[in-house]
C-alpha positions, 0 to 999 in steps of 0.5 A: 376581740382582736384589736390589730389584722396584719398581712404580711409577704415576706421576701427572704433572700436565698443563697443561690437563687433557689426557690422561696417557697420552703421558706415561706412554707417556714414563714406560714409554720410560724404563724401556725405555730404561734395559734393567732387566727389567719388566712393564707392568700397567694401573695400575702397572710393576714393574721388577726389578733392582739397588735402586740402579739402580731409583731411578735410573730412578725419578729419571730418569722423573720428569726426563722428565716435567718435561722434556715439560711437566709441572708436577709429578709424583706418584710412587706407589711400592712396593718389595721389596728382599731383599738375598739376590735377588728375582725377579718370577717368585718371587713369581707363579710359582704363579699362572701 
């Protein structure tokens, strides 16, 4: 059972003020990409897993924000780790 759920938004700065939106399309790709369990919602993704592989995939999509053009990068990030196990459906399944 996955022991972490990390939202994250990111924010990458753009060269001449351009949208964000091929970028964070960039950003959720890598997420994607990475196969780890997530849900896209319109200010945030939250991915469920294993804490250290969350991270990873963190490191690895602000790379890919850098590597496409960005200056820099804003990380907004929340996490829940519970070592025990944690999925998002635990947390919502009243609400669905």
């Amino acid at each position: 059972m996955a022991n972490a759920l990390i939202s994250i938004q990111i924010i990458p700065k753009t060269k001449n003020g351009e949208s964000v939106i091929p970028y964070v399309d960039e950003a959720i790709k890598v997420i994607q990409d990475a196969g780890v369990k997530h849900e896209v919602h319109p200010l945030e993704t939250t991915m469920e897993g294993e804490f250290s592989e969350l991270m990873e995939v963190i490191r690895k999509m602000n790379d890919r924000m850098v590597e496409i053009g960005s200056s820099n990068v804003i990380s907004q990030v929340k996490i829940l780790y519970q070592p025990e196990g944690i999925t998002m459906s635990q947390l919502t399944e009243k609400y669905e």
